[in-house]
C-alpha positions as CSV (number, residue, x, y, z in Angstrom):
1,X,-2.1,5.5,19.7
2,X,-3.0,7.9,16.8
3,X,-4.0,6.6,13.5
4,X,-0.3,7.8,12.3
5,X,1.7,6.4,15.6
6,X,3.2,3.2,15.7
7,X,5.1,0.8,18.0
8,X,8.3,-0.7,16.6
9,X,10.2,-3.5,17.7
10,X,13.4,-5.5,16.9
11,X,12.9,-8.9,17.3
12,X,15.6,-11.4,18.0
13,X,15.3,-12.8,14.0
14,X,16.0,-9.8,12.3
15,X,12.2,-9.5,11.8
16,X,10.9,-6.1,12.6
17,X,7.5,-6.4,14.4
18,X,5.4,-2.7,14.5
19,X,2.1,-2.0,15.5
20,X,0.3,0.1,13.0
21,X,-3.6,1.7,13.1
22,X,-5.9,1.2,10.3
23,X,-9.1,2.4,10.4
24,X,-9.4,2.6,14.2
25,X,-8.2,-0.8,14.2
26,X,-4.5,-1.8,15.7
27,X,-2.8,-4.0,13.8
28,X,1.0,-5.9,14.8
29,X,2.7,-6.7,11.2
30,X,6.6,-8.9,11.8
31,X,8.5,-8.7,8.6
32,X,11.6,-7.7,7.0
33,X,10.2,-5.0,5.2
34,X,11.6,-1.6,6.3
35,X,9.6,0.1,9.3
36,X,8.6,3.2,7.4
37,X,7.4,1.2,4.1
38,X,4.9,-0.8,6.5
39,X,4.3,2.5,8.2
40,X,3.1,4.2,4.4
41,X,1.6,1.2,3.4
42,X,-0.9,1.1,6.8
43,X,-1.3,4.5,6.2
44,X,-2.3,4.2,2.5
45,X,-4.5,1.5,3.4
46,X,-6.2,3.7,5.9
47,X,-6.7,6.4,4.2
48,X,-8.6,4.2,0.7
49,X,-10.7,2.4,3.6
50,X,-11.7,6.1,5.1
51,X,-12.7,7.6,1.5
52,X,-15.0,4.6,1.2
53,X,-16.4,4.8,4.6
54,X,-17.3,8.7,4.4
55,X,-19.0,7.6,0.9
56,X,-21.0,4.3,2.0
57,X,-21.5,4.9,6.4
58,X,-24.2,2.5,6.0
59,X,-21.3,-0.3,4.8
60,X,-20.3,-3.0,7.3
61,X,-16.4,-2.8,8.0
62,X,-15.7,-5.9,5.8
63,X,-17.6,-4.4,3.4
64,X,-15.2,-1.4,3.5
65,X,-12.5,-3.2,3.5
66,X,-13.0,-5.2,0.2
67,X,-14.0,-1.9,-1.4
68,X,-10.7,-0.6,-0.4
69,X,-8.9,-3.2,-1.7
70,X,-10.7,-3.1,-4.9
71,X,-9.3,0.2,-5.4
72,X,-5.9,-0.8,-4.2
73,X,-5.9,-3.5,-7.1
74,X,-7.0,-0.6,-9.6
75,X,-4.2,1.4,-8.9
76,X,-1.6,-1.3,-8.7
77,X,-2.7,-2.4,-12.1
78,X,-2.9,1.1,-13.4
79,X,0.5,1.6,-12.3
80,X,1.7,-1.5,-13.7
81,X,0.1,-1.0,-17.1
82,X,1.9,2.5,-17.4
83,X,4.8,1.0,-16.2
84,X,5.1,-1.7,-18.8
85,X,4.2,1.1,-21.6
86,X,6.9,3.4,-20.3
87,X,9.1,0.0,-20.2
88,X,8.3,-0.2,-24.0
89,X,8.8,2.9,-24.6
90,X,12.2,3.3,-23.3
91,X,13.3,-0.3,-25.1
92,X,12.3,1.6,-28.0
93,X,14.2,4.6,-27.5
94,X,17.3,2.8,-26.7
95,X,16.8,1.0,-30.2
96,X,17.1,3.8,-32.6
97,X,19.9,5.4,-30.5
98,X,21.9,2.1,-30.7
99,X,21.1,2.4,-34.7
100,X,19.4,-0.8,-34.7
């Protein structure tokens, strides 16, 4: 299995079970989460862990992974700064055009 092939599965709960590669690493992930959202996310995951491991080689894989995860958390929180501006923003904008 490539890093970008998966296994999917139905189970008999409605939960979805796939198998998903991260960082040369298979993973099996049952949810209700859409098959191709876990797909990106594994991907996404693999990809921040492999910019960290072509910068640090000497880093143990645990190491990677937090790093990884730190920068997961900075973009999440990135994103949901500029998403609570834009937010504002558009509350705003909906003000003066109601004449408020």
């Amino acid at each position: 299995m490539s890093d970008a092939e998966t296994r999917r599965e139905n189970t008999n709960q409605g939960k979805n079970k796939i198998a998903v590669k991260i960082y040369d690493e298979e993973y099996v992930i049952k949810g209700q989460a859409d098959t191709m959202v876990i797909e990106k996310i594994a991907a996404y995951v693999d990809r921040k862990m492999r910019l960290v491991g072509q910068r640090n080689p000497q880093l143990s894989l645990s190491k990677i992974a937090v790093l990884a995860a730190l920068n997961i958390a900075e973009d999440f929180v990135k994103l949901h700064e500029d998403y609570n501006t834009l937010s504002k923003q558009f509350d705003e904008v909906k003000k003066l055009g109601s004449g408020s």
